[in-house]
Structures are given as structure tokens and as C-alpha cells.
BALOBA-1460 file (C-alpha; in Angstrom, 3 decimals):
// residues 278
<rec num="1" residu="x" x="50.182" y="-23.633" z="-48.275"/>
<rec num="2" residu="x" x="51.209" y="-20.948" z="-50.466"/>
<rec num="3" residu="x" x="50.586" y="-17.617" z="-49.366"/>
<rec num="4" residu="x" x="53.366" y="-15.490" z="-51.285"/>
<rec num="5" residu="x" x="50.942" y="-14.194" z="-53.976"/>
<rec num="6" residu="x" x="48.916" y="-12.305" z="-51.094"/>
<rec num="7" residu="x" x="51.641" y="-9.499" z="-50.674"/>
<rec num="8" residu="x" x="51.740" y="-6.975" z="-48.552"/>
<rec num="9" residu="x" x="51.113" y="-5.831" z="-45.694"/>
<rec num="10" residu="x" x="50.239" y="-2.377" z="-47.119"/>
<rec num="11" residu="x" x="52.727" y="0.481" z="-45.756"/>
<rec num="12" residu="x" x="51.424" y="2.145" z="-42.942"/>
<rec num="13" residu="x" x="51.315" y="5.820" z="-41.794"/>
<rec num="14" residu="x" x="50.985" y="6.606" z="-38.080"/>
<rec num="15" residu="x" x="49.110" y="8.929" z="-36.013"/>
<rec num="16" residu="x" x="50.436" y="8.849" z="-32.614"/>
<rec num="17" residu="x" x="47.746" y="10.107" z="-29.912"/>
<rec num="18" residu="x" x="48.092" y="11.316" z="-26.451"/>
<rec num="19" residu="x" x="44.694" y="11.478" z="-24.907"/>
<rec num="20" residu="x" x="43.547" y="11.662" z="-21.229"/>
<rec num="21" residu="x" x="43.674" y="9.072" z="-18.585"/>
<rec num="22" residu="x" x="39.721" y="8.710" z="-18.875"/>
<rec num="23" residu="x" x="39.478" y="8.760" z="-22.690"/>
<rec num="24" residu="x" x="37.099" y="5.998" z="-23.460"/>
<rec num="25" residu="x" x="36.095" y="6.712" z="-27.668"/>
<rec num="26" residu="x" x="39.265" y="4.860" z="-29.155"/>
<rec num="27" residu="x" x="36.434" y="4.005" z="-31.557"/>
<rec num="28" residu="x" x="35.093" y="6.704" z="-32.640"/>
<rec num="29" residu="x" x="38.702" y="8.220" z="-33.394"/>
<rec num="30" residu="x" x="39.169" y="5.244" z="-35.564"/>
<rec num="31" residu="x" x="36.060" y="6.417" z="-37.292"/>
<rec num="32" residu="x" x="37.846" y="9.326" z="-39.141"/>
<rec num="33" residu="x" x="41.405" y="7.597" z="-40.047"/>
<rec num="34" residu="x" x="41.809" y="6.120" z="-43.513"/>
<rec num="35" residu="x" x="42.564" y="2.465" z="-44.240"/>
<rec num="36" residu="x" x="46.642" y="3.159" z="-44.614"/>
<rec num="37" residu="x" x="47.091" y="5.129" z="-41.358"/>
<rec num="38" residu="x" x="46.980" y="4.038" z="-37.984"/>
<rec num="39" residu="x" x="46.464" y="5.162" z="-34.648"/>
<rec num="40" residu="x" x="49.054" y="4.482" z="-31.997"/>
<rec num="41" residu="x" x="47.249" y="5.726" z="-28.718"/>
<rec num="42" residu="x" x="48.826" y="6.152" z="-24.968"/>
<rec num="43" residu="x" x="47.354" y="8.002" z="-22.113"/>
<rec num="44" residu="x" x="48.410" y="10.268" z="-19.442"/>
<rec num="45" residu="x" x="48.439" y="8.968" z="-15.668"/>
<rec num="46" residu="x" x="45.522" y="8.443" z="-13.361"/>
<rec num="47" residu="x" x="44.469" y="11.403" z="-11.187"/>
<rec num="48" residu="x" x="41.750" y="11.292" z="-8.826"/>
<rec num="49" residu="x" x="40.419" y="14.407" z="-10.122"/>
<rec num="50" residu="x" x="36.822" y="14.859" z="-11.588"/>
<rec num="51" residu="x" x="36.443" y="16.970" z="-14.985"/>
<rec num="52" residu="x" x="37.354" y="20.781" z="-13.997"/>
<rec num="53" residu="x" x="39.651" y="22.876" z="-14.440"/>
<rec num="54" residu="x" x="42.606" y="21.535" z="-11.997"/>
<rec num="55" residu="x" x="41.915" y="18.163" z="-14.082"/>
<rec num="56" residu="x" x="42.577" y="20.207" z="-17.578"/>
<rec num="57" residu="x" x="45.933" y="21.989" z="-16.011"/>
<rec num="58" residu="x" x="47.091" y="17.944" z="-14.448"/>
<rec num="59" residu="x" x="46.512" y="16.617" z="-18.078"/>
<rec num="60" residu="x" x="48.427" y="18.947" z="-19.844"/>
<rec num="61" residu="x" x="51.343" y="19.692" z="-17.977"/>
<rec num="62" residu="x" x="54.835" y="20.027" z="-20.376"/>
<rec num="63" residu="x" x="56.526" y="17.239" z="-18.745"/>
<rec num="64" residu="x" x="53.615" y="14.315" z="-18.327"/>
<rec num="65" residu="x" x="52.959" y="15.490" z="-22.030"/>
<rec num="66" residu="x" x="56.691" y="14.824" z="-22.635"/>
<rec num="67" residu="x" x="56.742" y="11.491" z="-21.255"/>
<rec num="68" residu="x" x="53.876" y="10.352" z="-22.832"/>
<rec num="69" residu="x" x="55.258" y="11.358" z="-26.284"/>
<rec num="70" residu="x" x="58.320" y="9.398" z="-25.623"/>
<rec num="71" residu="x" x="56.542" y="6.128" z="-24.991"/>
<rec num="72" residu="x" x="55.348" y="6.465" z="-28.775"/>
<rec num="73" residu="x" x="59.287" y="7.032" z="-30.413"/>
<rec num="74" residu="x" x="59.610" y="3.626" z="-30.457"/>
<rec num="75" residu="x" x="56.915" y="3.311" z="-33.063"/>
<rec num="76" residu="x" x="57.500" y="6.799" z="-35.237"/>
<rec num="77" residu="x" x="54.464" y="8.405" z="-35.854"/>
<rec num="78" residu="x" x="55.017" y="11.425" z="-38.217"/>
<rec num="79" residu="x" x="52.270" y="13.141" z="-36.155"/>
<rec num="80" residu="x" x="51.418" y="13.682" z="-32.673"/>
<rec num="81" residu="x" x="47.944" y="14.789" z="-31.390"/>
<rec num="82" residu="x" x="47.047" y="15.626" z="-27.833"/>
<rec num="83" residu="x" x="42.978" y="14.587" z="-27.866"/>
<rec num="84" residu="x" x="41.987" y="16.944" z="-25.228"/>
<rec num="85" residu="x" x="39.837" y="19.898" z="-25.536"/>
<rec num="86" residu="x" x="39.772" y="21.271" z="-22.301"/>
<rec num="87" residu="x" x="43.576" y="20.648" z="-21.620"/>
<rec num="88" residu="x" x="44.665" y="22.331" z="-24.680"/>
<rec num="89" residu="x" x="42.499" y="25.515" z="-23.753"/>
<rec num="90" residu="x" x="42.988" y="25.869" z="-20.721"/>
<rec num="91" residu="x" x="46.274" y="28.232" z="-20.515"/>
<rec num="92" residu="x" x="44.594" y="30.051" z="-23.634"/>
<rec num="93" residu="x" x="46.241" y="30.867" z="-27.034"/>
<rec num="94" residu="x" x="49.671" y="31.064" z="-25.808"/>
<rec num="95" residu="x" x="49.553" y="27.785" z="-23.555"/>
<rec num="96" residu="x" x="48.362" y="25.658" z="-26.458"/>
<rec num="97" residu="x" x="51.271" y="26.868" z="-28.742"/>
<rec num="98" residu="x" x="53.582" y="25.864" z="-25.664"/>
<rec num="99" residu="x" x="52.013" y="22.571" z="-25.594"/>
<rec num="100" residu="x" x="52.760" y="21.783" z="-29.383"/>
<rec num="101" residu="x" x="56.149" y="22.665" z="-28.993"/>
<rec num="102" residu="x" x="56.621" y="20.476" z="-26.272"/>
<rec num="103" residu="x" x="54.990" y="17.520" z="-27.754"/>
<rec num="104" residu="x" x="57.102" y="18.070" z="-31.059"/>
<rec num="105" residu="x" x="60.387" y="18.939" z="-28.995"/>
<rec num="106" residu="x" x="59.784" y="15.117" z="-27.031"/>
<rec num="107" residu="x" x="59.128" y="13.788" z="-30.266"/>
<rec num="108" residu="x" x="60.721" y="15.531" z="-33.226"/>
<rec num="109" residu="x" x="57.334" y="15.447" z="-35.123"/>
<rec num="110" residu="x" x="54.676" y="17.769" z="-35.808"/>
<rec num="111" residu="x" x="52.572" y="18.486" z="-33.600"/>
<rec num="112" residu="x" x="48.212" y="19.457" z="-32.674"/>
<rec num="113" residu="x" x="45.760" y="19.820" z="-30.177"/>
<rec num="114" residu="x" x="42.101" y="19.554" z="-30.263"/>
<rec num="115" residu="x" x="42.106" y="23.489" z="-29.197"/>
<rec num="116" residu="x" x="44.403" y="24.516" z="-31.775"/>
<rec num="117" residu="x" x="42.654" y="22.402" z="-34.701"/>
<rec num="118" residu="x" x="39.091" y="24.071" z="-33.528"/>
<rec num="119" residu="x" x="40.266" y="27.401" z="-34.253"/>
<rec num="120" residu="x" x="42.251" y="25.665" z="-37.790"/>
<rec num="121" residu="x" x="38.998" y="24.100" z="-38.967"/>
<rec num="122" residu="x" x="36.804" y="27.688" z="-38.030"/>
<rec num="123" residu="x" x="39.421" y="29.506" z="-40.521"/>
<rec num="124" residu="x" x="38.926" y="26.405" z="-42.653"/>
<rec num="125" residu="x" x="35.236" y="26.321" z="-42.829"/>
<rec num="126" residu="x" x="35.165" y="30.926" z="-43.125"/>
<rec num="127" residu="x" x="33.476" y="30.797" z="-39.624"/>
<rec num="128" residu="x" x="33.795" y="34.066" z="-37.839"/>
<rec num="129" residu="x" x="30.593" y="33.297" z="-35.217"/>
<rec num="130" residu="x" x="30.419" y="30.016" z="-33.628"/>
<rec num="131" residu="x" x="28.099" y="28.318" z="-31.024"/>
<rec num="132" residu="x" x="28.755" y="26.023" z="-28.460"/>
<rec num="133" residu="x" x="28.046" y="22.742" z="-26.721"/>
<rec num="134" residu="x" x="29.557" y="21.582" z="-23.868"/>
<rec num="135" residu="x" x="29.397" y="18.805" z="-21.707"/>
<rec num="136" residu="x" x="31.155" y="20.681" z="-18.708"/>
<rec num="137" residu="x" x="30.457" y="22.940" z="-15.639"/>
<rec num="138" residu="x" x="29.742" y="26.523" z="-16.222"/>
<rec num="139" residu="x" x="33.488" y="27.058" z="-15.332"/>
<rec num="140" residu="x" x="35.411" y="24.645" z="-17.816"/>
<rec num="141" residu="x" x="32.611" y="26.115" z="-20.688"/>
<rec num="142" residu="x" x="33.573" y="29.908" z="-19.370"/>
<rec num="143" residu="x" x="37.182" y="28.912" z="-20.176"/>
<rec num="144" residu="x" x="36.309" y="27.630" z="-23.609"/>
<rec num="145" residu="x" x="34.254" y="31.016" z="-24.606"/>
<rec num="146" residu="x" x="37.543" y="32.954" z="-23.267"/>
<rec num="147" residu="x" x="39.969" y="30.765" z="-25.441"/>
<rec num="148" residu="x" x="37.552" y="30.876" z="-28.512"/>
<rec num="149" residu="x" x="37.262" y="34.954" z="-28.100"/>
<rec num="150" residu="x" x="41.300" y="34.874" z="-27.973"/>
<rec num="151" residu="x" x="41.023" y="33.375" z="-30.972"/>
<rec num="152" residu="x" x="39.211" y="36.082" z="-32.815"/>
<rec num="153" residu="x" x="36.104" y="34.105" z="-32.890"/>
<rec num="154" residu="x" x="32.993" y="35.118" z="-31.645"/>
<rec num="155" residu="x" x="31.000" y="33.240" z="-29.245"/>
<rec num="156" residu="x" x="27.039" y="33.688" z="-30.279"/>
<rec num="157" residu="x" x="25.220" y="30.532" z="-28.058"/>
<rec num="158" residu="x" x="26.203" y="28.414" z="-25.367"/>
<rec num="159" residu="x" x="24.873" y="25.452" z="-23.957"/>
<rec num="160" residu="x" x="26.449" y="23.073" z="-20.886"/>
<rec num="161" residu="x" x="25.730" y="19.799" z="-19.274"/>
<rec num="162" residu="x" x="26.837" y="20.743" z="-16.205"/>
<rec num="163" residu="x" x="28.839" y="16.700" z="-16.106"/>
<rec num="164" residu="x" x="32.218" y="15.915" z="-13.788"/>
<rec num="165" residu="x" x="32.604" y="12.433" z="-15.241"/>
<rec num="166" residu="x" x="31.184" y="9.512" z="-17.631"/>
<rec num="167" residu="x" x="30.882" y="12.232" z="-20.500"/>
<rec num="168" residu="x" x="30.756" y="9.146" z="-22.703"/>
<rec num="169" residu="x" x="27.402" y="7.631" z="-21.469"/>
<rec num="170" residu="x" x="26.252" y="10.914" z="-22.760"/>
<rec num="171" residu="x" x="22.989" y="9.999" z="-25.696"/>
<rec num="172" residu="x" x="23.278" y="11.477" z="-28.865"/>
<rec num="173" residu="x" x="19.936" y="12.973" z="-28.266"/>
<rec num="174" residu="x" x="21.305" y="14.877" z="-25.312"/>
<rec num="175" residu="x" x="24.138" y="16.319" z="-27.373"/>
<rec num="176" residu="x" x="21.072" y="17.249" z="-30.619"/>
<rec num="177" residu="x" x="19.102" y="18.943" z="-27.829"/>
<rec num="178" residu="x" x="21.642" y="21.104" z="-26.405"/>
<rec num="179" residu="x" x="23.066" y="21.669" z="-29.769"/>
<rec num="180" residu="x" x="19.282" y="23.059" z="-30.301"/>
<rec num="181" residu="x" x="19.451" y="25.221" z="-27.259"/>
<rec num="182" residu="x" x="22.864" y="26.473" z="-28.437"/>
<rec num="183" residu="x" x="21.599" y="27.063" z="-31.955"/>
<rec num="184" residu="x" x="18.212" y="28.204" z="-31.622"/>
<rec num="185" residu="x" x="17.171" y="28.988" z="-35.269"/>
<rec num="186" residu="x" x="19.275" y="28.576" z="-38.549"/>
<rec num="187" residu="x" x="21.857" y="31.622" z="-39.042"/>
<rec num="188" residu="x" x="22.307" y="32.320" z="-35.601"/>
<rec num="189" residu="x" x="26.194" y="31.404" z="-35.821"/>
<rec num="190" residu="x" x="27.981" y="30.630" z="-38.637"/>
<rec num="191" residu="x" x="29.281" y="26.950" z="-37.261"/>
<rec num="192" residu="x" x="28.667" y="25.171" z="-33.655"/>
<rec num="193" residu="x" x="31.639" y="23.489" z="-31.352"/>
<rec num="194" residu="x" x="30.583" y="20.539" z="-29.878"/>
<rec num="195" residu="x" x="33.563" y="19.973" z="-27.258"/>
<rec num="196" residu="x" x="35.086" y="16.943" z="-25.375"/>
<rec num="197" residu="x" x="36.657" y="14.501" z="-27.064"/>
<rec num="198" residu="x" x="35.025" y="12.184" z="-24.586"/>
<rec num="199" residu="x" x="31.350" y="13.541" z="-25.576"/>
<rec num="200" residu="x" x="30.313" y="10.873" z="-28.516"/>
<rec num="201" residu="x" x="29.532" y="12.813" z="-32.025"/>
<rec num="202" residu="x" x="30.063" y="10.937" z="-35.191"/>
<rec num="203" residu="x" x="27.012" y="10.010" z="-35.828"/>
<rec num="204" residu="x" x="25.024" y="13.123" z="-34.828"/>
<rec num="205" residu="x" x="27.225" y="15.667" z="-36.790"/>
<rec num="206" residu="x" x="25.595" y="14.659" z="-40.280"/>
<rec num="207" residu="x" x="21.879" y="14.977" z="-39.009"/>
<rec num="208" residu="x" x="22.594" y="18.253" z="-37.404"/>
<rec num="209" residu="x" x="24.093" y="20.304" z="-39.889"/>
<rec num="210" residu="x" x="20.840" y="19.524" z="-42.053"/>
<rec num="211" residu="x" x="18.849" y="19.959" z="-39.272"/>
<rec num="212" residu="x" x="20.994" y="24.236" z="-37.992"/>
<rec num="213" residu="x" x="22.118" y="24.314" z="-41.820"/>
<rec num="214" residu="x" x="25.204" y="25.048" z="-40.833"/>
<rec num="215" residu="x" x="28.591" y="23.386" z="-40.273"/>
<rec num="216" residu="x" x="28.771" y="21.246" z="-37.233"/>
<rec num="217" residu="x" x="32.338" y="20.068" z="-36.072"/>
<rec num="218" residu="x" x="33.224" y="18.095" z="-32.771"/>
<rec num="219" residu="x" x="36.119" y="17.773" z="-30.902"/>
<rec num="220" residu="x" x="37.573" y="14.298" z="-31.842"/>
<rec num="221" residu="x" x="36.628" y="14.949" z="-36.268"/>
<rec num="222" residu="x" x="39.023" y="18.198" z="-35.660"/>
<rec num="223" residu="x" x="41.423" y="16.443" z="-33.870"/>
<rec num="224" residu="x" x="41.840" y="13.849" z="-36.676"/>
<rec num="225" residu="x" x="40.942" y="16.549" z="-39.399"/>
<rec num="226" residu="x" x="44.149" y="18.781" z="-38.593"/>
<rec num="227" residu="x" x="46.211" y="15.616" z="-37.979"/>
<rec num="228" residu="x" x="45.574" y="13.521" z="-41.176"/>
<rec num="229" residu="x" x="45.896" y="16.962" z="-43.033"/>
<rec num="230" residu="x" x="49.404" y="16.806" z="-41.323"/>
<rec num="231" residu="x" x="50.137" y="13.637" z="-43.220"/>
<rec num="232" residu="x" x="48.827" y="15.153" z="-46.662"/>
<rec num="233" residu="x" x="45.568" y="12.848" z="-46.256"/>
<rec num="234" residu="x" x="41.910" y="13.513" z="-45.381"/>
<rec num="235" residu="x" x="39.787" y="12.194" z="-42.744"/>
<rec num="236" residu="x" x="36.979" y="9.979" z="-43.359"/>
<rec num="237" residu="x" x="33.804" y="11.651" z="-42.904"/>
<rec num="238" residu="x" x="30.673" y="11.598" z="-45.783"/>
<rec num="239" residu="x" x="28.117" y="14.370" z="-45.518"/>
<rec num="240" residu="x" x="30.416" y="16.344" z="-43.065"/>
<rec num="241" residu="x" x="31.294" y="19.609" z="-43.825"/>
<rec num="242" residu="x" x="34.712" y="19.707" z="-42.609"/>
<rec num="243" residu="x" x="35.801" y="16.788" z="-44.186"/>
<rec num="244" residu="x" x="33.922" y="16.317" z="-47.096"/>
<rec num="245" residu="x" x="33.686" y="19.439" z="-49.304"/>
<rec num="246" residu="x" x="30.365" y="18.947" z="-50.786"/>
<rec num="247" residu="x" x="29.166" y="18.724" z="-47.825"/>
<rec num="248" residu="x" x="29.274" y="22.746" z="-47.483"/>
<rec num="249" residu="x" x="27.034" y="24.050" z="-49.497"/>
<rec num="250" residu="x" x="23.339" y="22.978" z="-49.213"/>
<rec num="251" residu="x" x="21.996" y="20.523" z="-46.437"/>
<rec num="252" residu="x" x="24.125" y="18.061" z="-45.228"/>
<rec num="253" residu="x" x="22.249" y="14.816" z="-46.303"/>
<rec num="254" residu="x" x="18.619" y="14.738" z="-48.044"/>
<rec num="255" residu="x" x="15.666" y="13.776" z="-46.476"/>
<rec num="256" residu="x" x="13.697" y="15.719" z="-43.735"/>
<rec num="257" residu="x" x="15.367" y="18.589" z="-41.273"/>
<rec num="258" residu="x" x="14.718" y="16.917" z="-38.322"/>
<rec num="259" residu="x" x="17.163" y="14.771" z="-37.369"/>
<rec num="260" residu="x" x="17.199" y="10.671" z="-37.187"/>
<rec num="261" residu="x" x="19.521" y="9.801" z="-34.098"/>
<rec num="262" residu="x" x="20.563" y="6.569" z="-33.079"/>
<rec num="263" residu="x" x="19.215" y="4.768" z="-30.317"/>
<rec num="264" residu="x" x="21.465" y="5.101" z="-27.648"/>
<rec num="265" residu="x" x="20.040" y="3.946" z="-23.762"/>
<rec num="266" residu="x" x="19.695" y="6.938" z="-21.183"/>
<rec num="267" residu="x" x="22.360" y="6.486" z="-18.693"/>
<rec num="268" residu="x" x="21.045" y="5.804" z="-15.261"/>
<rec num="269" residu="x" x="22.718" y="7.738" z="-12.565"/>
<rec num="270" residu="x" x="24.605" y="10.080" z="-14.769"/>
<rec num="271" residu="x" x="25.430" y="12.939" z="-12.031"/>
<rec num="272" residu="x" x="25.389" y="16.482" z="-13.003"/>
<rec num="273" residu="x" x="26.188" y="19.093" z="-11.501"/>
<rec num="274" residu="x" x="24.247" y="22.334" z="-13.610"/>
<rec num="275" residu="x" x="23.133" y="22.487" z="-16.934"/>
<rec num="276" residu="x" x="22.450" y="25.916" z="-18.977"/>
<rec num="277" residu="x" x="22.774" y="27.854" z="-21.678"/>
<rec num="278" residu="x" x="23.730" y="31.192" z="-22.808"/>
């Protein structure tokens, strides 16, 4: 059988990602790439450490960080992006510059974090106030709010989970109703932060910025945002306002202001250890 007229493969760009030994959204990620780029994903090595703090520092040490972009040369990406909120924040402003240059000194390629692309895609969208959500414990969130401040941003609302581990068994309507706690009438920030690129979004951040009217970003879209823009690309993302332009001005999709969320089953058994807001 002839197959010669079929051509191709199409060239392919590539992404290389460093995320977490517990990452578990591979496909959500995949969610904002365009057809012609791929994502070549490895992971740092197990700890038997719960989400905290001591987790974020173990994560995002120079050298595992290092190694990990070496096991991607092989391939050459022409970006590399560490998918880890609370391990780029953690050593504040200065620690997630450190960080990039490490990454881009073990690989030779440009370089982000999901910290670093928050505070990118605030400038981006003119945000001066933000709000948060958090799946975390009052003292991972606390570090966030001190990293976001160091950023010249201003932190207006806060809501936490209060979770140590399976932050992806989290529902979208958990994530809506903190966001609601966090934002608790329209114009009370001028964007919200949903962190943890192991907290599910994608699907929620269309319904909620008609719902606040205002922009809604998560960890994971501005870890793909800042490193497709990287590549001269865009991520994929209708009726969001930080990838899709129109998006910004007006509500986010038509229909009522309450938000239609997927189904997704209640986890059973889900521990946690506090939950709050601010």
C-alpha cells in the first residue's frame, strides 16, 4: 500500500516540563498546547513528604532541578517550565529568578516557573489587586500572599483548603466556592489566583470569570501561557481572558452569571487539615 502521498509528520516544537513527583494533570496541561507543540514531561524524585513547605524547598532544590533538566537534552525542547507553584515561591522573588537560571544553565534554553508566569500574566492582564485560592495549609497560602506582595501585587481575598495531599480529587465546585469566598462581590480585586498546578481548573476558569467579572487565571494556563509565548505561539484557551483577548472585556461566555460546572464525584476521605479565608 501506498502511503507516500500522506506526508508529514508535521514539525514539532517542544515544551519540556519539570513538574513534581505527585503531579497527576498531564491532561489538563495538554489542554492549553497547540496541535504543533508538544509536551515532553519528567518529574522530580519521590519524597515522603506531604504538601508543606519542606515539600516546596525538596522540589525545587538547584541540583534535583538540574538533573531533571538534563534527562530532557536528549529531546531539545526550546523551553523549559518548572510546573510548580509552591516550589517556585517559596524562596520569594529572588529564589524563583535563581531557579530559572538554573534550569536554563542545565539546559541552555529559556526558562519559567509557574510563580514567575503568575506575576507575567498579572502585568499582562493590568492587574494591580488580586485574590486568591488555594488548596494549601494556612502556611504554604501565607507564603504565596508574601511572594505575591514581593511582587508589587496586592493581595485583597484569600481563601484555603487546608489539603496535604490528593489536591487533584479536588471538585470543581470546591474550587467555584472558595473562589466565591475569595471574591465575594464583583470588583473586589482586579483578577483571582487559583494556585497548584495539581488543583484541576480548565474547565471552571470560563464560568467564573462571567460569574466575578473579572479575569480568572490558574496555575497550570500560566504555566503554559508564559511558555508557549516563549515559543512565539499562544495557548489554547476560548473564553479565557489570558489567552484569548476577547475574552477581556465583557463577560466571559453568554448565558446566565451563575456558573454551570461539571459533574465531578466528591472525593471520599479527602483529609484536610483547615480551611479559611481571609
Amino acid at each position: 500500500m501506498d502511503i507516500s502521498f500522506l506526508g508529514g509528520p508535521a514539525p514539532q516544537r517542544g515544551v519540556g516540563v519539570v513538574a513534581p513527583f505527585d503531579f497527576a494533570l498531564d491532561r489538563e496541561l495538554w489542554r492549553w498546547v497547540p496541535d504543533e507543540v508538544s509536551l515532553h514531561m519528567t518529574r522530580t524524585p519521590y519524597v515522603p513528604v506531604e504538601v508543606s513547605l519542606d515539600l516546596a524547598r525538596m522540589v525545587s532544590e538547584h541540583e534535583t532541578l538540574g538533573e531533571a533538566v538534563r534527562t530532557l537534552n536528549a529531546i531539545a525542547p526550546e523551553v523549559v517550565a518548572y510546573a510548580c507553584t509552591s516550589g517556585s515561591f517559596v524562596g520569594g522573588v529572588a529564589g524563583e529568578r535563581a531557579m530559572c537560571e538554573a534550569m536554563t544553565w542545565a539546559g541552555a534554553v529559556p526558562s519559567v516557573t509557574t510563580s514567575g508566569a503568575l506575576l507575567d500574566a498579572l502585568t499582562e492582564l493590568g492587574a494591580h489587586r488580586v485574590a486568591l485560592v488555594t488548596p494549601y495549609t494556612v502556611s504554604v497560602t501565607r507564603a504565596l500572599e508574601e511572594y505575591v506582595a514581593e511582587g508589587g501585587v496586592t493581595v485583597t481575598g484569600c481563601a484555603f483548603m487546608g489539603l496535604t495531599r490528593h489536591i487533584w480529587k479536588v471538585p470543581y465546585r470546591e474550587v467555584a466556592e472558595m473562589a466565591r469566598r475569595a471574591v465575594p462581590h464583583p470588583g473586589a480585586a482586579d483578577a483571582l489566583f487559583i494556585s497548584c498546578t495539581n488543583l484541576p481548573t480548565y474547565d471552571v476558569i470560563p464560568q467564573l470569570e462571567a460569574e466575578l467579572r473579572m479575569p480568572v487565571i490558574s496555575a497550570n494556563q500560566v504555566t503554559m501561557w508564559a511558555a508557549l509565548r516563549r515559543l512565539g505561539t499562544r495557548a489554547v484557551g476560548p473564553y479565557q481572558a489570558l489567552t484569548d483577548p476577547a475574552a477581556r472585556t465583557g463577560p466571559a461566555v453568554p448565558g446566565p452569571a451563575g456558573p454551570v460546572l461539571p459533574e465531578t464525584p466528591d472525593v471520599p476521605g479527602t483529609e484536610q487539615q483547615q480551611e479559611g479565608w481571609t
